[in-house]
C-alpha positions as CSV (number, residue, x, y, z in Angstrom):
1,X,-45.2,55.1,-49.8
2,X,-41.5,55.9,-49.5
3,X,-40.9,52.7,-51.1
4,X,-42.5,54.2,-54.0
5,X,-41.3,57.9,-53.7
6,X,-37.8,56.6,-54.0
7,X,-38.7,54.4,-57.3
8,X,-40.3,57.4,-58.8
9,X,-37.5,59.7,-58.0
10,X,-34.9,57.1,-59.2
11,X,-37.0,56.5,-62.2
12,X,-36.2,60.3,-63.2
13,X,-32.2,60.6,-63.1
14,X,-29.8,59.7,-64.4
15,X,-28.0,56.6,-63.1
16,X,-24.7,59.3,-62.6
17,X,-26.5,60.6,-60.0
18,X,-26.2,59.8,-56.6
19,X,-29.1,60.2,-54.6
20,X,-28.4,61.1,-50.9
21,X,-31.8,60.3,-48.5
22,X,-31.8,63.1,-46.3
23,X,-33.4,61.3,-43.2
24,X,-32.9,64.0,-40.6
25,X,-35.5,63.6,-37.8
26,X,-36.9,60.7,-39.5
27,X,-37.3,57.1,-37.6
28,X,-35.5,54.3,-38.2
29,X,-38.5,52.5,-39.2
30,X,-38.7,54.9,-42.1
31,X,-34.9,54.9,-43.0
32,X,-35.5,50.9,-42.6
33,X,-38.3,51.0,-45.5
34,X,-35.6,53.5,-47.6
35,X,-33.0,51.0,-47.2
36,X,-35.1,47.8,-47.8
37,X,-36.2,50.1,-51.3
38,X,-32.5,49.8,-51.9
39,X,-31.6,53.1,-50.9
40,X,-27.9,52.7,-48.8
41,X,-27.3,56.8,-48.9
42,X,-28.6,58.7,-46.0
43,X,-27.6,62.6,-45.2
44,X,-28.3,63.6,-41.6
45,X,-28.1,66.9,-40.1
46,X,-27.0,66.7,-36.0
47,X,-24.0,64.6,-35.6
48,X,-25.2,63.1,-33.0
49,X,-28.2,62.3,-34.1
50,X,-26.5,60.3,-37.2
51,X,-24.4,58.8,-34.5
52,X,-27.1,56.8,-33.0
53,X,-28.6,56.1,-36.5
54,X,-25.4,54.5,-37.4
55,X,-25.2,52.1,-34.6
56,X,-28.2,51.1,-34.6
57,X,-29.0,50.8,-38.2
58,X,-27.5,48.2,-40.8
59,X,-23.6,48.9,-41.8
60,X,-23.6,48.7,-45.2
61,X,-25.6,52.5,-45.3
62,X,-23.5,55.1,-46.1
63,X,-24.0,58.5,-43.9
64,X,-23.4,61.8,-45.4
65,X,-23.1,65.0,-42.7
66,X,-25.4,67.1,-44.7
67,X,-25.8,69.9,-41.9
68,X,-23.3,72.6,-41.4
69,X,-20.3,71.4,-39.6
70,X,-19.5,72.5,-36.0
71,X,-15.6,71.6,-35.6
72,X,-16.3,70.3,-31.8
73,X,-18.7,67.3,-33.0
74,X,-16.1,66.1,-35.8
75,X,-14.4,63.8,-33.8
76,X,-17.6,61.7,-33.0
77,X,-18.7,61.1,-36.9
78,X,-15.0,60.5,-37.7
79,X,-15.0,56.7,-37.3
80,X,-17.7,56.0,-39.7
81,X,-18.7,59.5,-41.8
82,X,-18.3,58.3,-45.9
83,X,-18.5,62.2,-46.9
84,X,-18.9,65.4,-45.1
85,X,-20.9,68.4,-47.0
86,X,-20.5,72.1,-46.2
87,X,-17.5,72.3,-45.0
88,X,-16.8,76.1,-45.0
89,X,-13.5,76.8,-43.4
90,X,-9.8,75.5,-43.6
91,X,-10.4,75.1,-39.6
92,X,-13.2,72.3,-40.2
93,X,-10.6,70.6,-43.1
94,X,-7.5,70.2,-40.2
95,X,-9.6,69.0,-37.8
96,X,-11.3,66.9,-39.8
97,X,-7.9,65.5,-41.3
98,X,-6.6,65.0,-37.8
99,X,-10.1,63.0,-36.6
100,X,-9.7,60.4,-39.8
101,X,-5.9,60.3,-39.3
102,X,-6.8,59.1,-35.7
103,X,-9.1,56.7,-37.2
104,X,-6.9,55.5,-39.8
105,X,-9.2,56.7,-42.3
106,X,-9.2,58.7,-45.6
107,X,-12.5,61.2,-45.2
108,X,-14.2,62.4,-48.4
109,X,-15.8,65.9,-48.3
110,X,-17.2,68.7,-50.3
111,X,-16.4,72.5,-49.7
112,X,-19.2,74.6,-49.5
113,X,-20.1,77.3,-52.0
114,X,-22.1,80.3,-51.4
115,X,-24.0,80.8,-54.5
116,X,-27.3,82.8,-52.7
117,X,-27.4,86.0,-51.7
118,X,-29.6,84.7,-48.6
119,X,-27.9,85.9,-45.0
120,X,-28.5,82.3,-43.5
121,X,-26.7,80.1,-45.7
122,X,-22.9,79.4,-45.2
123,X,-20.2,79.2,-47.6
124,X,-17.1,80.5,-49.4
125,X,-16.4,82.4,-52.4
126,X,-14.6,80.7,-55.5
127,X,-11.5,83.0,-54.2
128,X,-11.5,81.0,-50.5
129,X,-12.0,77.5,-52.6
130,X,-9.1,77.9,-54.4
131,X,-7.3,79.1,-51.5
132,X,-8.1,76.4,-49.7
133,X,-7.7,73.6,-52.2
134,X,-3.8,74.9,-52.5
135,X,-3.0,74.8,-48.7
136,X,-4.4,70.9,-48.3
137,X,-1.4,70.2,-50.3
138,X,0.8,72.6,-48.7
139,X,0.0,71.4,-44.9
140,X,-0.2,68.1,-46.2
141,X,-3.5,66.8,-45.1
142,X,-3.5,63.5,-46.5
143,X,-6.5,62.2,-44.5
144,X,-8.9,63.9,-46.5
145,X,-10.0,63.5,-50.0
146,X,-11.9,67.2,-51.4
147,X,-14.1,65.3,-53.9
148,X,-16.2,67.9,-55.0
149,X,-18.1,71.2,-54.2
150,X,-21.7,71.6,-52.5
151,X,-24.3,74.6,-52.9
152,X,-27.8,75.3,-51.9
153,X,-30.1,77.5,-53.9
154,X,-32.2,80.0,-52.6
155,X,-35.2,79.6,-51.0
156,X,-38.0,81.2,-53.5
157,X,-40.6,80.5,-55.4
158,X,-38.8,81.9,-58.3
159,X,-37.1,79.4,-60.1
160,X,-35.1,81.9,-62.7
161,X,-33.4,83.1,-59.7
162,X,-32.2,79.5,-59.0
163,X,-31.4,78.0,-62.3
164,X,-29.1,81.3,-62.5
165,X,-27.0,80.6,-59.3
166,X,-26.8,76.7,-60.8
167,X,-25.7,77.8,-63.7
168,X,-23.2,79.9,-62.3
169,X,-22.3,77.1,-59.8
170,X,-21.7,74.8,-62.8
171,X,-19.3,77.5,-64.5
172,X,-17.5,77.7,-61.3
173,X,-17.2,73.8,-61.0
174,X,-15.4,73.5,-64.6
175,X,-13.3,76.5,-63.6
176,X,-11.6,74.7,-60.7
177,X,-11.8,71.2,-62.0
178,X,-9.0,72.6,-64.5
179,X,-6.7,73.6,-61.8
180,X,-7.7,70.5,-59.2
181,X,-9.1,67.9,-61.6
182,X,-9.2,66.0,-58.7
183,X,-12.9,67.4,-57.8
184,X,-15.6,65.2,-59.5
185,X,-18.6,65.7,-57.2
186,X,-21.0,68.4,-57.7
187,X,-23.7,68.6,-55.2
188,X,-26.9,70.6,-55.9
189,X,-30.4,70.5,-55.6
190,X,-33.2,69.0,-53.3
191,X,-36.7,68.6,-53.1
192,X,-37.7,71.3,-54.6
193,X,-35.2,72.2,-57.2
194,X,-33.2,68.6,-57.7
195,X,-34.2,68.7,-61.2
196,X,-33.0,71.5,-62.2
197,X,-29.9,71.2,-60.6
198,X,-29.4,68.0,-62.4
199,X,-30.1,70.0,-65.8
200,X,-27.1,72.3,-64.6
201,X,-24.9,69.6,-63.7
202,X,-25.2,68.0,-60.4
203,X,-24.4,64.8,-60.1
204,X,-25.0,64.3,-56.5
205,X,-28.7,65.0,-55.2
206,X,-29.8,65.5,-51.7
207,X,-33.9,65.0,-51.2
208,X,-35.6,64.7,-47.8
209,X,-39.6,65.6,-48.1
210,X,-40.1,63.7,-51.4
211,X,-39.2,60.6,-50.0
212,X,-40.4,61.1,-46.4
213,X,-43.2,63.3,-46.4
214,X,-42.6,67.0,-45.0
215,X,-41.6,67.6,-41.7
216,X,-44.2,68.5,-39.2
């Protein structure tokens, strides 16, 4: 079954489009059947969790933090972490420069948007990007690699409401790709919404329940 979820997801993007298998909670059996599917992308949610996925699990996979980022926990994903979503703070970015320099590593990662008007999710404003994107050169973090931006849409049944905040995500994107055309990752869009998030321009998808059935 996820064997075929995953074909019949594929089968609808684009082949720009990175699909990132958001395993969290999930066994390894079932990531095992993903991967075997050729699926080598999985996003996780608890580092520690993801930790013990990696070891355990075949090294070629590539594991993508996916949950929001608590600056304590960094140092344990550092060794082996091929990009970090969410990352909402300039905090998160030195520690997490310090934690790949320590592992002689370059880590990719996406700064987070807030798009929704929704009190739970997490984010920054375009203003706080840009701020941001200007002091990684200034304090010279050369261990980390910004390669994109991330949002998440609102949780609603009313899908004008989030092809608007894609849209607006989108705009944003090209807006600060002109000052830091460095940024070439645009992450939006998941189970529920991946598709129109890909009409908007995401080029990176993260989809959990599709492929592994809903959580219980």
């Amino acid at each position: 079954m996820i064997t075929k979820r995953i074909k019949e997801i594929r089968d609808s993007i684009n082949k720009d489009v990175e699909l990132v298998a958001v395993s969290k909670t999930k066994s390894n059996k079932e990531i095992l059947e993903a991967y075997n599917a050729g699926q080598k992308v999985f996003g996780e949610n608890k580092i520690q969790e993801m930790t013990e996925k990696y070891e355990e699990l075949p090294k070629d996979i590539k594991w993508h933090m996916v949950g929001h980022v608590q600056s304590n926990k960094i140092k344990y994903m550092a060794p082996y972490v091929d990009l970090v979503h969410g990352i909402d703070s300039l905090k998160s970015l030195k520690i997490l420069n310090k934690e790949a320099k320590k592992n002689n590593r370059v880590i990719r990662c996406l700064l987070q948007l807030k798009i929704s008007d929704e009190f739970t999710k997490f984010g920054l404003s375009k203003e706080e990007i840009e701020s941001i994107l200007n002091s990684i050169n200034i304090l010279d973090l050369m261990n980390i690699n910004v390669a994109g931006i991330m949002t998440i849409g609102s949780f609603t049944e009313n899908m004008d409401v989030v092809v608007k905040e894609f849209d607006k995500t989108k705009k944003i994107f090209d807006s600060l790709k002109t000052a830091f055309p460095n940024l070439k990752i645009l992450s939006m869009g998941m189970s529920n919404d991946y598709k129109i998030a890909i009409n908007h321009g995401s080029n990176m998808i993260r989809v959990g329940s599709l492929i592994f059935g809903k959580r219980i």
